[in-house]
C-alpha positions, 0 to 999 in steps of 0.5 A, spaced: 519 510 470 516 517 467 508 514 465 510 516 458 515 510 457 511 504 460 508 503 453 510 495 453 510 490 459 516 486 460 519 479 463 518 476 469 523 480 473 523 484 479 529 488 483 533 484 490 533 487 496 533 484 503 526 486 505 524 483 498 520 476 498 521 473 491 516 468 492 512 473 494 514 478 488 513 472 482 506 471 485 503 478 484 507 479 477 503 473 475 496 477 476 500 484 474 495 485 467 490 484 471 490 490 477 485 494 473 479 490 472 474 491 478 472 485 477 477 481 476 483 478 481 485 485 484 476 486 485 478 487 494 482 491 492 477 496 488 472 496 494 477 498 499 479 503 495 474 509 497 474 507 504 482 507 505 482 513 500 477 517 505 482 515 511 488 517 508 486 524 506 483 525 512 489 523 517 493 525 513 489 534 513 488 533 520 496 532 521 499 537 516 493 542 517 489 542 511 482 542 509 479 536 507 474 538 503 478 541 498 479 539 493 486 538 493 488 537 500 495 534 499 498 539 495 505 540 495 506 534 499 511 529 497 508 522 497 511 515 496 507 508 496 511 503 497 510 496 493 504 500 489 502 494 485 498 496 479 497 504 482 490 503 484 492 508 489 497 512 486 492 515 481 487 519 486 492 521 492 495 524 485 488 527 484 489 530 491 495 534 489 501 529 493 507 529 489 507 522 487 512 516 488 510 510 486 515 504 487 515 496 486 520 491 485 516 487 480 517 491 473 511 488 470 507 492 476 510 498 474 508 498 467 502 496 467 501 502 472 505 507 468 500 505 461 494 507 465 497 513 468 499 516 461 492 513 459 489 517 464 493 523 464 497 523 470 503 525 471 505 519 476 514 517 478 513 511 477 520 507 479 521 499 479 525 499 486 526 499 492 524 501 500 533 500 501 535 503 494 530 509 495 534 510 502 541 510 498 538 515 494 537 519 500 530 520 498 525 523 503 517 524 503 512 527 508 508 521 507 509 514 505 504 509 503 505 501 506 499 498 504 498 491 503 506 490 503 508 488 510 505 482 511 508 479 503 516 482 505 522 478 508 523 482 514 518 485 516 520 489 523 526 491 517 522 493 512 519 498 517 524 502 518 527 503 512 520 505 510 521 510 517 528 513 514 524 515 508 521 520 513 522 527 513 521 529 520 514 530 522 511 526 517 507 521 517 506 513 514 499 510 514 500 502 514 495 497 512 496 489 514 491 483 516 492 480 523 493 473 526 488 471 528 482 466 526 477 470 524 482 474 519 484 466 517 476 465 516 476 471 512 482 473 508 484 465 506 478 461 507 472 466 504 476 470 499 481 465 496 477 459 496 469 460 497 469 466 494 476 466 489 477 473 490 483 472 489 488 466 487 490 460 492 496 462 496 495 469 496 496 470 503 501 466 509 497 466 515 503 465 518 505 473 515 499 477 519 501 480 523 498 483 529 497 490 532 501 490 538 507 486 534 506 492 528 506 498 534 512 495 538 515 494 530 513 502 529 516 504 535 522 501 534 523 504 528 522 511 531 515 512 529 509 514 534 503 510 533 497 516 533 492 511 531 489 504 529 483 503 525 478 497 523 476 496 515 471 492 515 467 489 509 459 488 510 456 483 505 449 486 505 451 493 503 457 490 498 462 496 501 468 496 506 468 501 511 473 503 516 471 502 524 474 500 530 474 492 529 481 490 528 480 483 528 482 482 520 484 488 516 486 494 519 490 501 519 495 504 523 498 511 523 504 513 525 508 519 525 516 521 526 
C-alpha cells in the first residue's frame, strides 16, 4: 500500500498464511492506533528504538562495506521489515537510505503506518502480506528485518526459512526475540505486562520464547550463517536500553545467507 492511499483505517482484518497466528494478529490490531504514542502501549518499543537502530546500522555497514557515519549508509540497499507493526522502525532505516518494504498482515498495522509515513513525508512500500506471499511473488531484498515477530508466529523454524528464501545471497537478516528463560518470564511477563503494564495482559506466551541455541539450530536449518548474538538490556536508573552481552531476556541475532 503506497503511504499515500492509507488515509482511513480499516476493519479487523488480516491476511492468512501458515506462519500467521490469528490470536496473535487480533491481539496487536486491537492496539494498532496506538503504535505511535511513546507513551502508550508501544511505550518498549520507542525505547528499544535507538539502541537496535544503532545495531542494525552498524551490522549492517560492516556487512556490506559502508560507513556508518554517514549519513545514509543504507543507500541503495533493498530492505524488508517483516510483521512492521505501526512502522516504528521502517521510518528511520528509510531515513538511512534503504529501500524500504514494510509488511504486516494486519491491515489496521499497515494503515496506521502508511498515514504516518505520508505525514512524515516518507515514501515507505507499505503492503498488508505476508513472509509466504512475498516468496510467491519472487521478491528478494539485502536485508530482511524479524523483530518481534518469531515469538508471535504459528511456525517458527517455518517462518524462518521463508524469510531466509527473501535473501538475496550475501545478504543479511537481523532477528530480535525474547528467551525462555525465568528471568525473561520475570521481566517481559511479569514486570511489563503486570507491575509496570507496559504493555496489555497477554501480550507474550512464555511458552513462545525462544532460546539462542533453538534460533541459531533454526537459522542454520534455513541456510543462513549465525555471525552473531547480542544482549539488549534496559537499565532502570538511566531509563535506556543498551545492547551487550547478557541474553538472559532480549536479544539480537545476526545472520548471513
Amino acid at each position: 500500500m503506497a503511504p499515500e492511499a492509507a488515509t482511513t483505517i480499516p476493519d479487523d482484518e488480516a491476511v492468512s498464511a501458515a506462519s500467521v497466528d490469528p490470536a496473535e494478529i487480533a491481539r496487536f490490531t486491537a492496539m494498532a492506533g496506538e503504535w505511535w504514542d511513546p507513551h502508550g502501549k508501544f511505550r518498549p518499543l520507542h525505547q528499544l528504538n535507538p539502541a537496535r537502530i544503532g545495531f542494525i546500522r552498524d551490522r549492517a555497514a560492516v556487512h556490506f562495506g559502508r560507513d556508518p557515519l554517514q549519513p545514509k549508509p543504507l543507500a541503495g540497499l533493498r530492505l524488508l521489515d517483516i510483521g512492521c507493526g505501526g512502522g516504528l522502525i521502517c521510518e528511520p532505516m528509510t531515513r538511512l537510505g534503504a529501500r524500504v518494504v514494510g509488511a504486516d498482515a494486519a491491515a489496521r498495522n499497515i494503515a496506521v503506518a502508511g498515514l504516518h509515513a505520508a505525514q512524515s513525508g516518507l515514501a515507505i512500500d507499505y503492503r498488508n502480506t505476508t513472509a509466504e506471499a512475498l516468496v510467491e511473488a519472487g521478491e528478494r531484498f539485502d536485508l530482511v528485518l524479524n523483530l518481534e515477530v518469531v515469538e508471535h508466529v504459528a511456525d517458527r523454524a517455518a517462518f524462518i526459512a521463508t524469510c531466509s528464501a527473501l535473501l538475496r545471497p550475501g545478504g543479511m537478516m537481523v532477528v530480535a526475540t525474547i528467551n525462555r528463560t525465568l528471568k525473561a518470564y520475570a521481566m517481559a511477563i511479569v514486570g511489563a505486562e503486570y507491575l509496570l503494564r507496559w504493555l496489555p495482559r497477554g501480550t507474550h506466551t512464555f511458552e513462545k520464547f525462544v532460546r539462542p541455541h533453538e534460533l541459531a539450530r533454526e537459522l542454520r536449518a534455513a541456510n543462513l550463517a549465525v555471525k552473531e548474538l547480542a544482549g539488549i538490556s534496559y537499565s532502570p536508573l538511566a531509563d535506556r536500553w543498551a545492547v551487550g552481552r547478557d541474553l538472559d531476556v532480549n536479544y539480537l541475532a545476526v545472520a548471513v545467507k
